[in-house]
N, C-alpha and C positions, 0 to 999 in steps of 0.2 A: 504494500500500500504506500503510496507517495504522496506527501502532504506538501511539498514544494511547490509555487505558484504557480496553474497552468495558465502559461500565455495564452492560448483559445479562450479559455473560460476569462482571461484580462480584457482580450481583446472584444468580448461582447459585452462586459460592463462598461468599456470604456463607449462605444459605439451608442449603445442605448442612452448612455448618460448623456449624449450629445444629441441626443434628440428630446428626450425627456429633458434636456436644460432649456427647452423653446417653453417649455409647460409649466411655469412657476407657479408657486404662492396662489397671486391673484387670477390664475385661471383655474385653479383648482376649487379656491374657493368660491367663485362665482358659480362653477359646474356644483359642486353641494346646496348652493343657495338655488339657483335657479333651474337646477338638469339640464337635460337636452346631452344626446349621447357625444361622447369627447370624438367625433368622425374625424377630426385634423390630427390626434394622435395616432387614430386606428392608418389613419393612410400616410402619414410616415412611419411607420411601424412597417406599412404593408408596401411604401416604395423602398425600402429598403432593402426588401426581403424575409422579413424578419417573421410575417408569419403563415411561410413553412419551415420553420427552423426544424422540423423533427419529423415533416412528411420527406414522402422519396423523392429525389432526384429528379427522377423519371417522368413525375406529374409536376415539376417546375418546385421542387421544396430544398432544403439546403442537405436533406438527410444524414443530420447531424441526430443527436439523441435527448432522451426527458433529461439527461444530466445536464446539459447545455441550453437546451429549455428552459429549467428550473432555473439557472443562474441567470437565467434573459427575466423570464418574471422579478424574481429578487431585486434586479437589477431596477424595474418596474416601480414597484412598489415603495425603493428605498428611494427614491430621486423625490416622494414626496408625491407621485401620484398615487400613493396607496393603492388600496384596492381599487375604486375608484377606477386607474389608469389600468391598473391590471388585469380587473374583470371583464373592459370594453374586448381585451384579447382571447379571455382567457378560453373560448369555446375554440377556436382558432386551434389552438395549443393542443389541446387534449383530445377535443371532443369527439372527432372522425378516426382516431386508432381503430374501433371496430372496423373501418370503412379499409383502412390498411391490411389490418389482417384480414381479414375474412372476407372484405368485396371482390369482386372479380374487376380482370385488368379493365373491361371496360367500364365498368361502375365506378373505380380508379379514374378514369382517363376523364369522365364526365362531371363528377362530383368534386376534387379533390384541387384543378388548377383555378375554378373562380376563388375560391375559399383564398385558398392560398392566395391569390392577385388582389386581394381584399374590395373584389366583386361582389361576392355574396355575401354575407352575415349569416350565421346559424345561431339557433337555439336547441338546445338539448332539454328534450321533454318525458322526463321520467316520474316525479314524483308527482303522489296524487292527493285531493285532500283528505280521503278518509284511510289513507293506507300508508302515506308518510314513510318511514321506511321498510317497511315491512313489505319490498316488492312487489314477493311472488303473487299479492295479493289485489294486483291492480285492475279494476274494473274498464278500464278503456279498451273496446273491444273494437277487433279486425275481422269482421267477416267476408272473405273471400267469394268473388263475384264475377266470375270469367277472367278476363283480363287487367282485374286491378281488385283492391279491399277496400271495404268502406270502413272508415273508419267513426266513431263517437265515445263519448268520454271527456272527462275531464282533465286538466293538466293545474300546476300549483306550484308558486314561487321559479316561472320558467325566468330565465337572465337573458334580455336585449329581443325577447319576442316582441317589441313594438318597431325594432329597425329590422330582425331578421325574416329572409326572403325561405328561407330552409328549417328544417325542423328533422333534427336525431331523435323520431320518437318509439316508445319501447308500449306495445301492446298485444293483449293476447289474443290469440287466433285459436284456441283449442279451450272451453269452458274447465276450470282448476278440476272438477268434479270426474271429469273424464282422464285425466293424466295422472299417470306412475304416480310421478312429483311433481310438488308443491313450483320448480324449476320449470317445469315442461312446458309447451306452451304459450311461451308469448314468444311473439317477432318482433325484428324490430326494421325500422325503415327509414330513408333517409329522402327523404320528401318536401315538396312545397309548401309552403304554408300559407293558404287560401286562404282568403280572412274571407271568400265568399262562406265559409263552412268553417271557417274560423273564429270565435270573438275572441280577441286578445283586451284583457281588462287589467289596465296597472293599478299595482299595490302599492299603495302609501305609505313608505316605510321609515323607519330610522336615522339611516344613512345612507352613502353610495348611492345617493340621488341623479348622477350623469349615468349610470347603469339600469337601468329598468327592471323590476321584477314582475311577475304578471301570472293571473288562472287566466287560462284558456279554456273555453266552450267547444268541443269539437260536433258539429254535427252533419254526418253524412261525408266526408271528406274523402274522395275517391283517389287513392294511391295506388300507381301503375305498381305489375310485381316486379318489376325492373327495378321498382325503389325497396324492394325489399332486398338484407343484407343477409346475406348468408341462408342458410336453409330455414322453413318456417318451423315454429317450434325453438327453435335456439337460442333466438332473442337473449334469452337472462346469461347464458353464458356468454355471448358475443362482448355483451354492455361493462359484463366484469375487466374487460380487455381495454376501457375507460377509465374505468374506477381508479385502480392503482395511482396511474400516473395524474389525475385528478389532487388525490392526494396528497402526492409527491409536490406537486406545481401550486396547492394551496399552502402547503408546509413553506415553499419559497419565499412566496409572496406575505406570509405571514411574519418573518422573519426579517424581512426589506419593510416592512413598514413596524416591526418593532426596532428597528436598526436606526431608523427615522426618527422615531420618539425619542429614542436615546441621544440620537447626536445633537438634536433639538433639548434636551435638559444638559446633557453634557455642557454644550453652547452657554447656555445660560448660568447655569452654575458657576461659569469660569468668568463672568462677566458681571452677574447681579451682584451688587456690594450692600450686604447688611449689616451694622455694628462694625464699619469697618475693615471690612474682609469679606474675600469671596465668602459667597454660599459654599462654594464646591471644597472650600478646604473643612469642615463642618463636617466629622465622618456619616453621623446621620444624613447629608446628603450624598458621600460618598458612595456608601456600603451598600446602600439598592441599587446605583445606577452599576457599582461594580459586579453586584451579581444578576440584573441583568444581562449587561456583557456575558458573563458565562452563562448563562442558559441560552441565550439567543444562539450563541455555538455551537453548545452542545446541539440546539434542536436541528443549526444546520449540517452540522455531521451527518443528524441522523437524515434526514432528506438526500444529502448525496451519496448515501451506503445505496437509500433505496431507489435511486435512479441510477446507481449503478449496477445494482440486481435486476433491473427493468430491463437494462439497455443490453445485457446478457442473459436474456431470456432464461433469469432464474426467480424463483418462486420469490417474490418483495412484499406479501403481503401484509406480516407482521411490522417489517420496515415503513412500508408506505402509510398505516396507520399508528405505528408511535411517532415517525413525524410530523405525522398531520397534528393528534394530541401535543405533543411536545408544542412545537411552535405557534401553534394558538396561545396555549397557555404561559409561553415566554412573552411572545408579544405583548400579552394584555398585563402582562403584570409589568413590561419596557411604557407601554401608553400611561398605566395606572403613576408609574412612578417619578414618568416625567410631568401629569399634571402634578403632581404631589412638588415636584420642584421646582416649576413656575407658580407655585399658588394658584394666586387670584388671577395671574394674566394668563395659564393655563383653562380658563373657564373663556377668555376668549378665542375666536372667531379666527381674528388674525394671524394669533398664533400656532392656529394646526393643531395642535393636540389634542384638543375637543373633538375634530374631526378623527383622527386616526384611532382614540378611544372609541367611538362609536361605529366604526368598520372595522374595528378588530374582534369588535363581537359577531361580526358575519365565519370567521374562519373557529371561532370557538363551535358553533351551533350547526354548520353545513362547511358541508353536505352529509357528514354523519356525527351525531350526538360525541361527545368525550364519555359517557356513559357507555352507548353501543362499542366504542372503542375499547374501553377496558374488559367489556364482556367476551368479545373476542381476543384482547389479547389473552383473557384467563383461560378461555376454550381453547383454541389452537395453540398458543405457546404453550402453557404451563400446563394443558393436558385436564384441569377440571370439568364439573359438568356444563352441559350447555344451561343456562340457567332462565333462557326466553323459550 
């Protein structure tokens, strides 16, 4: 294992930071006060190239890996567009790996270079409102009709469905009742997103107001089986081939905006004079922001083990969800501890921190609970019972 600086992974911090250095302070916080999706970050992002960094070659991507990925989001994130900047991407990044593996070269050839030319927008349409994460249990049904499926159902908390043209949505073609397993049974497809059969309806949320979240109304929605991804019935395995690096790439991004928080009290610390003397020489403001620092670390270590187990197609999944846990919960306690050392000017606006406290609670709660995470890591690592 080599912990020496890799120039690759330099030379895309350095890159991103010279475009996220166009994206300051005051456009971020206009994008939190007023929304409207950040499209001038997404299309230098996307004249750069930058996202296909992790599809193939072959369909116009950099076919580089979620390890080099992960450092581009981070990279995201920490420049101060938080989440915010890095959820506008983040479908981009992850979301079409089923479409890598398991599509065929021509469903490749047709789906994969708009995305990448930052033509089309997608939304990834999995969770539901009464089934949340409990999958295999999703009521949005596909029934098969010659030449295409109709689809109905509902969708819940989808990301940038009010700009996106495309839709990775996962529904079942086979009634739960009829199948082996609780698994079997849904397909998934990667299709238009007709608002004639569509209502997309935004949710009024928190933060990360330039990012749209939104339930969708699906009804009647005719999807050719061309837009279907792999064989019908597979769907829940295909979506897992997602998941991982989802994880991975929110672990980053979690991380780059607790990285933020930090250098933002750090900053101050070393600058605000109270009684005469820094704040920062005061170990009580020392001793959080120094162990911050180390958590923030360690959670990025653990994010690069598990993009490095991705990108060698070995089992990351333990990996990919302690560092999604991990750096959620460094982050927020990097946001918590830098308002804690701006005070009262931490409760302002201008000073960011109030922001990135409140979009750091997006990577604690999604896309899987810190609960459901530790349930599995006690099932699968440590070998206990299943206890859901």
């Amino acid at each position: 294992m080599d912990f020496t600086d890799n120039r690759e992974h330099e030379s895309i911090r350095e890159a991103i930071g010279r475009i996220c250095a166009g994206f300051g302070d005051d456009y971020w916080l206009a994008r939190d006060r007023d929304g409207g999706f950040p499209h001038d970050l997404y299309d230098e992002l996307a004249k750069g190239g930058w996202l296909g960094i992790c599809m193939p070659q072959e369909y116009g991507g950099s076919g580089m890996g979620i390890t080099e990925a992960t450092v581009m989001m981070t990279a995201i994130a920490r420049s101060g567009a938080g989440l915010s900047g890095a959820s506008a991407v983040h479908m981009n990044i992850f979301g079409l790996q089923p479409v890598v593996v398991f599509g065929t070269d021509a469903q490749k050839r047709r789906m994969l270079p708009p995305l990448i030319a930052g033509q089309e927008k997608a939304c990834f349409a999995v969770t539901e409102p009464n089934t949340g994460l409990n999958t295999t249990r999703l009521k949005t049904r596909a029934e098969r009709s010659g030449d295409h499926y109709v689809l109905s159902g509902q969708k819940v908390w989808i990301s940038t469905a009010q700009v996106a043209k495309k839709m990775l949505i996962l529904a079942r073609t086979t009634p739960i009742e009829q199948c082996k397993k609780p698994t079997f049974g849904l397909s998934l497809f990667y299709t238009d997103l007709d608002r004639q059969f569509v209502e997309v309806r935004e949710i009024d949320k928190m933060g990360r107001k330039a990012v749209d979240s939104n339930q969708l109304f699906i009804d009647g929605l005719k999807v050719p089986v061309e837009d279907r991804i792999g064989e019908e019935g597979r769907g829940f395995e295909y979506i897992l081939h997602g998941m991982n690096p989802e994880r991975i790439l929110i672990a980053g991004e979690a991380v780059g905006l607790g990285q933020a928080a930090l250098e933002r009290a750090v900053k101050y610390a070393r600058e605000r004079v109270v009684f005469d003397r820094p704040i920062g020489q005061n170990q009580a403001i020392q001793h959080p922001l120094a162990q911050s620092w180390m958590e923030l670390e360690a959670a990025w270590l653990m994010a690069m083990r598990g993009a490095w187990k991705y990108d060698r197609k070995l089992d990351c999944g333990a990996d990919a969800n302690a560092a999604k846990y991990m750096a959620a919960e460094a982050g927020f306690a990097a946001c918590q501890r830098a308002m804690a050392t701006l005070g009262g000017f931490g409760y302002a606006k201008e000073y960011q921190v109030e922001r990135y406290l409140r979009e750091m609670l997006i990577p604690r709660v999604a896309p899987i609970s810190p609960q459901l995470i530790l349930c599995f890591i006690a099932e699968k690592v440590l070998g206990l019972p299943k206890s859901y």
